[in-house]
C-alpha positions in Angstrom: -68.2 -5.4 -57.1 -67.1 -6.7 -60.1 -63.5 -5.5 -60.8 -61.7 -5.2 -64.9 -59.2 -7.4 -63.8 -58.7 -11.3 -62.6 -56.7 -12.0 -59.4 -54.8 -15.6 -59.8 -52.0 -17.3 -58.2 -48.9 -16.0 -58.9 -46.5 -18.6 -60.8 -43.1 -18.9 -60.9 -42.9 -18.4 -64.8 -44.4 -15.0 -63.9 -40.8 -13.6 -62.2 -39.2 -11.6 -65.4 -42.6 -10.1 -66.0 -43.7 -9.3 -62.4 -39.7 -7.3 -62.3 -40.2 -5.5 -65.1 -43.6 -4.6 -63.5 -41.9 -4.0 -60.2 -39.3 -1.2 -61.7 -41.8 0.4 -63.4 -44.4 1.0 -60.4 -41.1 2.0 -58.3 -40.1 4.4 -60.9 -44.0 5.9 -61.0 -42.9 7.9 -57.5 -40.4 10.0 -59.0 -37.3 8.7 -57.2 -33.8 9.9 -58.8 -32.5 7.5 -61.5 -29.5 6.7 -59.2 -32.0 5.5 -56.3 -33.7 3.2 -58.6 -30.3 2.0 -60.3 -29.6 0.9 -56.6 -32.5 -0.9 -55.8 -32.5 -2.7 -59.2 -31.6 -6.2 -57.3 -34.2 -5.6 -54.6 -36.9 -5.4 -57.4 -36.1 -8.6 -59.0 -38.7 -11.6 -58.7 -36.7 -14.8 -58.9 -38.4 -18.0 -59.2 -37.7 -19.6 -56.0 -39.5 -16.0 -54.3 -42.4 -16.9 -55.7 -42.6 -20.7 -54.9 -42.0 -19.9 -51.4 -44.5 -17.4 -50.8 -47.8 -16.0 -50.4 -48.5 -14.5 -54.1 -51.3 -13.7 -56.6 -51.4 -11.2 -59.5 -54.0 -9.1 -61.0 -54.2 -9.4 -64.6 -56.7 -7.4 -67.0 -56.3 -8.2 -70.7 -53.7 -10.8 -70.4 -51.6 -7.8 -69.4 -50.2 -7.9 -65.4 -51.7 -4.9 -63.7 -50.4 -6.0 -60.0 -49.3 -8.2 -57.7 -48.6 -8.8 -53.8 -45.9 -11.9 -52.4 -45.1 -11.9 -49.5 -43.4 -14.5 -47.4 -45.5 -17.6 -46.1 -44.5 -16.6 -42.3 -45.1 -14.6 -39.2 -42.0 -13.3 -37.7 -41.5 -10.2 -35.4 -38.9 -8.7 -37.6 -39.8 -8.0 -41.5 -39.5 -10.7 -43.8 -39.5 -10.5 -47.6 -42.7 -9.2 -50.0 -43.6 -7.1 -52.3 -46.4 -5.4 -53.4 -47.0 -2.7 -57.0 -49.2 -1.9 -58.8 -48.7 -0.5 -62.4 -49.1 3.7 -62.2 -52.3 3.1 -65.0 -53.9 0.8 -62.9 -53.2 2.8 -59.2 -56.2 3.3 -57.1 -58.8 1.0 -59.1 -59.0 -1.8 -56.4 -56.0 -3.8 -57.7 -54.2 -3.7 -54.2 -57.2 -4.1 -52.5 -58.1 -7.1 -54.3 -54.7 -8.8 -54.0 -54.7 -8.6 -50.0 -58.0 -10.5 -50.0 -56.6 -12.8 -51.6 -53.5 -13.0 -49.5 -55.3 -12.5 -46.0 -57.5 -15.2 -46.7 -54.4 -17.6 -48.0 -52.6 -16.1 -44.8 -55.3 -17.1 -42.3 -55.5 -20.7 -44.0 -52.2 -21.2 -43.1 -52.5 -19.5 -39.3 -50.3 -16.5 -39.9 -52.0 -13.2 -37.7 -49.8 -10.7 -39.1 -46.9 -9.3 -41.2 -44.2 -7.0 -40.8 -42.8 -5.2 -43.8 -40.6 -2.8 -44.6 -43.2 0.0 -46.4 -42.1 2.4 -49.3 -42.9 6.1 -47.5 -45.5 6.7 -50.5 -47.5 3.1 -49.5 -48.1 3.8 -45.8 -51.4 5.3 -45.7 -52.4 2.4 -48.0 -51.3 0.2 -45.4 -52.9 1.8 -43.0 -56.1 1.4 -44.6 -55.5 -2.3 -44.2 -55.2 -1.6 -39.9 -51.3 -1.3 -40.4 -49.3 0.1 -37.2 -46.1 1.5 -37.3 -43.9 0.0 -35.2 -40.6 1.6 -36.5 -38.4 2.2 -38.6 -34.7 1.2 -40.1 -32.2 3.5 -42.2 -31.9 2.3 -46.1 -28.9 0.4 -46.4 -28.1 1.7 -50.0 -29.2 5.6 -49.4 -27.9 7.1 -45.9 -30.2 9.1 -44.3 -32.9 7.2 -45.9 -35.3 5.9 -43.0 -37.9 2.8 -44.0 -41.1 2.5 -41.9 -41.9 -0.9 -40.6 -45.2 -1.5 -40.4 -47.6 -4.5 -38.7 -50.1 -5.8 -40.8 -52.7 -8.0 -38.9 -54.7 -10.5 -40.5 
């Protein structure tokens, strides 16, 4: 299937666009302004992120319509990624094109899974990709706030 967007390595010269991109997808789900003011540092792409990762983005029309990093690494506890999608471009294939992309990176480099920690609304996404739950942590910046932490094998 051919899909209206390209899927290319994500470059470090890409961080200020893929935050602004970040925010916005985050801010797509309706969460109170004060949530997102709070989570403004966890949804900024520096540099260094994406030199030491796993990444690709989805471009169509020059414009970014996604992207997925995650850290080059299997661990047992979750170690840092991300993954949005901008709200026009939600359930076209962009996120679905992106984990090829990292799978097949992730198997060239002998990882067998991921653990994250999932936004509630991306879980049945996951899920679609053989994602487990295997827990789940409180928010450290919104009590009562629980994350689910999810396997990903490869």
């Amino acid at each position: 299937m051919r899909h209206p967007f390209v899927v290319r390595t994500a470059q470090a010269s890409d961080a200020d666009r893929l935050t602004q991109l970040a925010r916005l997808s985050k801010g797509h789900w309706g969460y109170p302004k004060e949530w997102l003011d709070l989570w403004e540092s966890d949804l900024e792409i520096k540099p260094e992120m994406i030199e030491q990762a796993i990444g690709y983005v989805a471009e169509s029309e020059g414009k970014l319509v996604g992207f997925w990093i995650r850290a080059s690494m299997q661990s047992d506890q979750p170690t840092p990624g991300w993954l949005f999608v901008h709200p026009d471009h939600m359930g076209r294939g962009v996120a679905g094109a992106l984990w090829s992309a990292i799978r097949e990176q992730a198997i060239a480099r002998g990882i067998r899974s991921f653990v994250i920690e999932a936004d509630p609304h991306a879980v049945a996404f996951y899920q679609t990709l053989g994602a487990e739950k295997i827990g789940e942590k409180e928010s450290t910046v919104i009590p009562g706030r629980f994350i689910p932490i999810l396997r990903i094998p490869i």
